[in-house]
C-alpha positions as CSV (number, residue, x, y, z in Angstrom):
1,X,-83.8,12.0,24.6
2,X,-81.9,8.8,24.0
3,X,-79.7,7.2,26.4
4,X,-76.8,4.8,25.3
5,X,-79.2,2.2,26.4
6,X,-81.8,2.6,24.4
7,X,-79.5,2.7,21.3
8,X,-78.2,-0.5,22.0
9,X,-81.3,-2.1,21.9
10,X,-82.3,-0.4,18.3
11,X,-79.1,-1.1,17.0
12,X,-80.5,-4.7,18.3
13,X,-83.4,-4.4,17.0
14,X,-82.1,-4.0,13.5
15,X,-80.0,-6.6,13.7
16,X,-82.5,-9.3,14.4
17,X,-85.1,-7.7,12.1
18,X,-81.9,-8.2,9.3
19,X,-81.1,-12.1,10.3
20,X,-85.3,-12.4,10.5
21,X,-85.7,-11.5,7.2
22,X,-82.9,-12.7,5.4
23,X,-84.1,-16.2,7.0
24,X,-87.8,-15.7,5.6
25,X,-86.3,-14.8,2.2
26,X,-84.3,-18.1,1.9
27,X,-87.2,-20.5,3.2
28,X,-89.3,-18.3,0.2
29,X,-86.7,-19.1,-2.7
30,X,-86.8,-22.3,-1.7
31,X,-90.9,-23.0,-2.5
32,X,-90.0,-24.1,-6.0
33,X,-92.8,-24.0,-8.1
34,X,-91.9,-27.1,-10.5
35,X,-92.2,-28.9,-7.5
36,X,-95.2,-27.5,-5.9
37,X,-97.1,-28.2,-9.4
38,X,-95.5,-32.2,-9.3
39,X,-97.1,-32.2,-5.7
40,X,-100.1,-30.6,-6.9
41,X,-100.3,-33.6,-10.2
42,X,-99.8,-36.2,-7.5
43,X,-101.8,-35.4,-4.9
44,X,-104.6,-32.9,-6.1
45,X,-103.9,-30.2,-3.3
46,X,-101.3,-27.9,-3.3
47,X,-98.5,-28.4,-0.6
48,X,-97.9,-26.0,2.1
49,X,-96.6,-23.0,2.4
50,X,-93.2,-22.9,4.3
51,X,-94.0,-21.1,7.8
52,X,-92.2,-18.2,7.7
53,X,-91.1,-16.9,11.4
54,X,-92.5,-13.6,12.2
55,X,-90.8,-10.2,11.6
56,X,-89.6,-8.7,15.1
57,X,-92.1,-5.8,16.7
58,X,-90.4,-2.8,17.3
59,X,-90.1,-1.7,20.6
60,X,-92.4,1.3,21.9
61,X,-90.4,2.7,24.4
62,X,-88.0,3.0,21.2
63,X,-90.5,4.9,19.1
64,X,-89.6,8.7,18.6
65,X,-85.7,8.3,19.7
66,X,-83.6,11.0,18.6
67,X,-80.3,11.4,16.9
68,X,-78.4,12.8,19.4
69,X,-75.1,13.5,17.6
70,X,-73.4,17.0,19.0
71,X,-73.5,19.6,16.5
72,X,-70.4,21.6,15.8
73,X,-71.9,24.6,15.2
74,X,-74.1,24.9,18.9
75,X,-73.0,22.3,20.6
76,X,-76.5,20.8,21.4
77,X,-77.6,17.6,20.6
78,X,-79.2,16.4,16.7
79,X,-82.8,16.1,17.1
80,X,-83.9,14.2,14.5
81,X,-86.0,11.2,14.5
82,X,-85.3,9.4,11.2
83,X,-82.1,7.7,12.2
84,X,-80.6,4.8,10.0
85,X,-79.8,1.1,11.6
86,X,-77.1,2.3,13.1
87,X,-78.9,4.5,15.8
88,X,-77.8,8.1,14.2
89,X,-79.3,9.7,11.7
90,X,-77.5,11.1,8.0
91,X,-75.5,13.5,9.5
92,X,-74.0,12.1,12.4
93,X,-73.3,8.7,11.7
94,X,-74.6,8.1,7.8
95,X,-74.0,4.6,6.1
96,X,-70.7,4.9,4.2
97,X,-67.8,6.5,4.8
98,X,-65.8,5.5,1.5
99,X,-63.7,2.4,0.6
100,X,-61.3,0.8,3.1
101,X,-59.5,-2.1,0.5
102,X,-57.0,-1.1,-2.1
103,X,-59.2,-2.3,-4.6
104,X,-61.9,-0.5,-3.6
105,X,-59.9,2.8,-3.2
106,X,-58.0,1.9,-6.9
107,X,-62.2,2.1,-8.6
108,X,-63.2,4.7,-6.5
109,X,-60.1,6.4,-8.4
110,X,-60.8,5.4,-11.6
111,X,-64.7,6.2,-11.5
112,X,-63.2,10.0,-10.3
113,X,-61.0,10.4,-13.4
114,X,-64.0,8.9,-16.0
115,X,-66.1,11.6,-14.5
116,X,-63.6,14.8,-15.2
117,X,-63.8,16.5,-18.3
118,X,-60.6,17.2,-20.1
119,X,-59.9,21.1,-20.4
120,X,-58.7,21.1,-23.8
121,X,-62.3,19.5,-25.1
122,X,-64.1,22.4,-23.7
123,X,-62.0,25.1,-26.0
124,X,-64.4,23.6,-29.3
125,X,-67.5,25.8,-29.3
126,X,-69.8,22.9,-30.4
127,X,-68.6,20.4,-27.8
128,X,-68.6,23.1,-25.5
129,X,-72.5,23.0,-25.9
130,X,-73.1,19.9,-25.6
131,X,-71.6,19.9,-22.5
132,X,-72.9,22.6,-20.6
């Protein structure tokens, strides 16, 4: 079982492993390798790696947390173990819920009517085909 707790600290977790990791992968894009070649010509060794700070552990007392979400149909709680960042897994609490802006909403829109097909193409038999 998971306790409110618990999924604090995962939701936590994930957080800090994101910030980690985006960090590492900026100190990596900066290791130019122009550079490291000029230092390479000039010197005769090659330069340092940057130190990259270590990835956060997960905790163990976090391992095998479940979902927890109530399910309509018994009422009992999800218990599923592969949950997303958020602490709940793809049924109770999955990663997007649709777009919030008006600009977002306007190309969800316009993706929805490229993806209809128009009735009257369907009435030619070879089309029709092609189609289906």
């Amino acid at each position: 079982m998971s306790t409110p707790e618990q999924r604090r600290r995962y939701k936590a977790h994930w957080a800090e492993y994101a910030r980690v990791y985006a960090e590492r992968q900026r100190l990596e894009k900066q290791a130019d390798p122009k550079r490291a070649a000029a230092y390479f010509i000039d010197h005769g060794v090659w330069p340092h790696r940057p130190q990259l700070p270590p990835l956060p552990v997960f905790p163990a007392d976090l391992r095998g947390l479940v979902c927890g979400g109530k399910s309509r149909r018994t009422g009992n709680p999800c218990q599923s173990r592969a949950l997303h960042t958020n602490g709940r897994c793809k049924w109770h609490g999955g990663l997007s819920t649709g777009p919030k802006t008006a600009k977002g909403k306007a190309k969800s829109a316009q993706n929805f009517k490229l993806m209809k097909v128009d009735k009257s193409l369907l009435n030619n038999t070879n089309l029709q085909d092609k189609i289906l």
